[in-house]
C-alpha positions in Angstrom: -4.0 46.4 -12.7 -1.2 48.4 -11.4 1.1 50.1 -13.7 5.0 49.7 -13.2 6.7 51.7 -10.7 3.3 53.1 -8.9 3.6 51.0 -5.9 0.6 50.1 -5.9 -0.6 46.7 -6.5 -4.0 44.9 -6.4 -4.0 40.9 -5.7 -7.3 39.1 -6.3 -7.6 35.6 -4.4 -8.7 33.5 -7.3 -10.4 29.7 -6.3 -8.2 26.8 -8.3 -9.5 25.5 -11.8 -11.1 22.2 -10.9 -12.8 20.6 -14.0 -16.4 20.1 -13.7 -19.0 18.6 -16.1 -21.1 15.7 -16.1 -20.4 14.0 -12.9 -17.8 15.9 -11.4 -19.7 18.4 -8.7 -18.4 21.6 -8.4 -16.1 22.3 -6.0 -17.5 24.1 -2.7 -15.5 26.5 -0.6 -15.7 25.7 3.3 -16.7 29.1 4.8 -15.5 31.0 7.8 -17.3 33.2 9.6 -14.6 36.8 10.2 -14.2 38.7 13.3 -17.2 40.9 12.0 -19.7 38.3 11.8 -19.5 38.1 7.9 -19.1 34.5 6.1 -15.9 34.6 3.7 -14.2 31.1 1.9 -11.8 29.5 3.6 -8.3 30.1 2.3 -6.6 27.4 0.3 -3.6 26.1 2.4 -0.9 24.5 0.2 -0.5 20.8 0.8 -4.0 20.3 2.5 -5.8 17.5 1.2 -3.4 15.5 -0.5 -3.7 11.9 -0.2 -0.9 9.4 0.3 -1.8 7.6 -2.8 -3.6 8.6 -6.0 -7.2 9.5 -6.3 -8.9 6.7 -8.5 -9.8 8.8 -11.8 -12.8 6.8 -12.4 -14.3 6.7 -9.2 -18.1 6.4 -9.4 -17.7 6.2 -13.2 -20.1 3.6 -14.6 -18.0 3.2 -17.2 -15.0 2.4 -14.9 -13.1 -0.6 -17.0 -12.1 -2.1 -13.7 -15.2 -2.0 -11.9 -15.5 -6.1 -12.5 -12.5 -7.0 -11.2 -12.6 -7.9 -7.6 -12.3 -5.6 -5.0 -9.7 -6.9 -2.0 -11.7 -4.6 0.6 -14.9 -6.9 0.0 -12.9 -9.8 2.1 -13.0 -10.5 4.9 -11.7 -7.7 7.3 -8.3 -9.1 8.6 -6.9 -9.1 12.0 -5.8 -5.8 13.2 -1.5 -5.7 13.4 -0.7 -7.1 16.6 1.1 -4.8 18.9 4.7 -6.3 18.1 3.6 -6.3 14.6 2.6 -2.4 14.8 6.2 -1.8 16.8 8.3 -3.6 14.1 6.4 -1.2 11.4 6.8 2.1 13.4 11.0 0.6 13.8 10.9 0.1 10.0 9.7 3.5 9.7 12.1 5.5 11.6 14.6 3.0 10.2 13.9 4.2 6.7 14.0 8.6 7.6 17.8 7.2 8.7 18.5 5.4 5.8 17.4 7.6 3.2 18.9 10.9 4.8 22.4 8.4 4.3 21.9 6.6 1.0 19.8 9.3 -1.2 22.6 12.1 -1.2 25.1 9.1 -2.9 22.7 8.5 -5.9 20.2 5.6 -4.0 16.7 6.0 -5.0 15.3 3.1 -2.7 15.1 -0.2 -1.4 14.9 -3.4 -3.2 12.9 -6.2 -1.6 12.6 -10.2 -2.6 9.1 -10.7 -2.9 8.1 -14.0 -0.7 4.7 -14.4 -2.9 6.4 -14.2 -6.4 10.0 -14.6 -6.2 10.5 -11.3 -8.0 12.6 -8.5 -6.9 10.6 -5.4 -6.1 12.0 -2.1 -6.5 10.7 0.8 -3.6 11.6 4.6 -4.1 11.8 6.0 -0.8 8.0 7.7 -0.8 6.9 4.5 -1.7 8.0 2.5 0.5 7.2 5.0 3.2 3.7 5.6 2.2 3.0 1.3 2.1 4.2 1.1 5.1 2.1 4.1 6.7 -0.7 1.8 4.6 0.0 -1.1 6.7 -0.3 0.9 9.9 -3.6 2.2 9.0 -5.6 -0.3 7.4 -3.8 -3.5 8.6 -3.5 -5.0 4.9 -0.5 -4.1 2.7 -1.0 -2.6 -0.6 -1.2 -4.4 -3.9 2.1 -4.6 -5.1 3.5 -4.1 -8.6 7.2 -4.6 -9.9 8.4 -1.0 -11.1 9.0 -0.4 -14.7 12.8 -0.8 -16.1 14.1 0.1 -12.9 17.9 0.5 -12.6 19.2 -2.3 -10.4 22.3 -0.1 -9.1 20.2 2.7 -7.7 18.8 0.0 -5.0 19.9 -1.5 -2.1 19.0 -4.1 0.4 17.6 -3.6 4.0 20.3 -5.6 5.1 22.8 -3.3 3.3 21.1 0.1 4.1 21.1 -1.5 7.7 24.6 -2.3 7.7 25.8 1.0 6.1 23.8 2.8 8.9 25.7 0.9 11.5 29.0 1.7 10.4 28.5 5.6 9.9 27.3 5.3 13.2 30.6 3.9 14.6 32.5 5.9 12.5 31.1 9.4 14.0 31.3 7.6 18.0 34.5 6.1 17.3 36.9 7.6 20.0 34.6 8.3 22.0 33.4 5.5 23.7 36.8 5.2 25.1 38.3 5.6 28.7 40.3 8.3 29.9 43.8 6.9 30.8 44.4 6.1 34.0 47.4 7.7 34.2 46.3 11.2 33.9 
């Protein structure tokens, strides 16, 4: 350890605590191979590996307590998004970047959706939404959805009325300039 004012400091690379134990492997280090022909870890690159949606805690557990319950991947496999289908998702998802970038800086957290299955309004933050939608692209099905807990009704809004608000900041910033020079000049 360096002592204060010395200039001199020593930094260790230290591999993250992961808990191990009974059926949890220990983690293993991919391994480069350096300029000199020697075998070092691989460095640990902040934001690699992380998943879209959480990591199921009891995965491979044989105590899982939902490992009865049915499993909707067992079904059978459903079509593949038709190319209109995958367009109107990829619209929807560049539609929400606008919409968020607009509506999050005035206190909106999301988008709130009428369910056609249940009747229920459904309350999406932003990530959310984003990441069941990115669901939908890849794997064709959409995710199991759940109403949010005690959400506050004013800090959502409609597609329609993210849509519309979209539309008129846009015509605010091109007003005046869509316009014809006189003629007369």
């Amino acid at each position: 350890m360096a002592r204060a004012g010395t200039g001199t400091r020593r930094v260790t690379a230290r591999r993250p605590i992961v808990p191990t134990g009974p059926g949890r492997p220990r983690p293993v280090a991919a391994q480069v191979t350096g300029s000199r022909g020697r075998t070092r870890p691989r460095r640990w690159v902040y934001g690699e590996g992380v998943h879209d949606e959480p990591i199921d805690p009891f995965n491979g557990d044989p105590a899982d307590p939902a490992a009865g319950l049915h499993d909707p991947g067992d079904d059978a496999p459903l079509d593949p998004l038709t190319d209109v289908e995958r367009q109107d998702v990829l619209e929807d998802l560049a539609d929400l970047e606008i919409y968020q970038a607009l509506l999050a800086p005035i206190g909106v957290r999301g988008l709130v959706i009428e369910c056609e299955d249940c009747r229920e309004p459904h309350y999406f933050d932003w990530d959310l939404l984003r990441g069941n939608l990115r669901h939908l692209l890849s794997s064709g099905r959409p995710r199991v959805h759940e109403p949010a807990y005690d959400p506050d009704p004013d800090h959502y809004v409609t597609w329609d009325y993210a849509r519309g608000y979209a539309d008129g900041v846009h015509d605010t910033l091109t007003e005046g300039t869509d316009e014809e020079p006189d003629a007369e000049r």
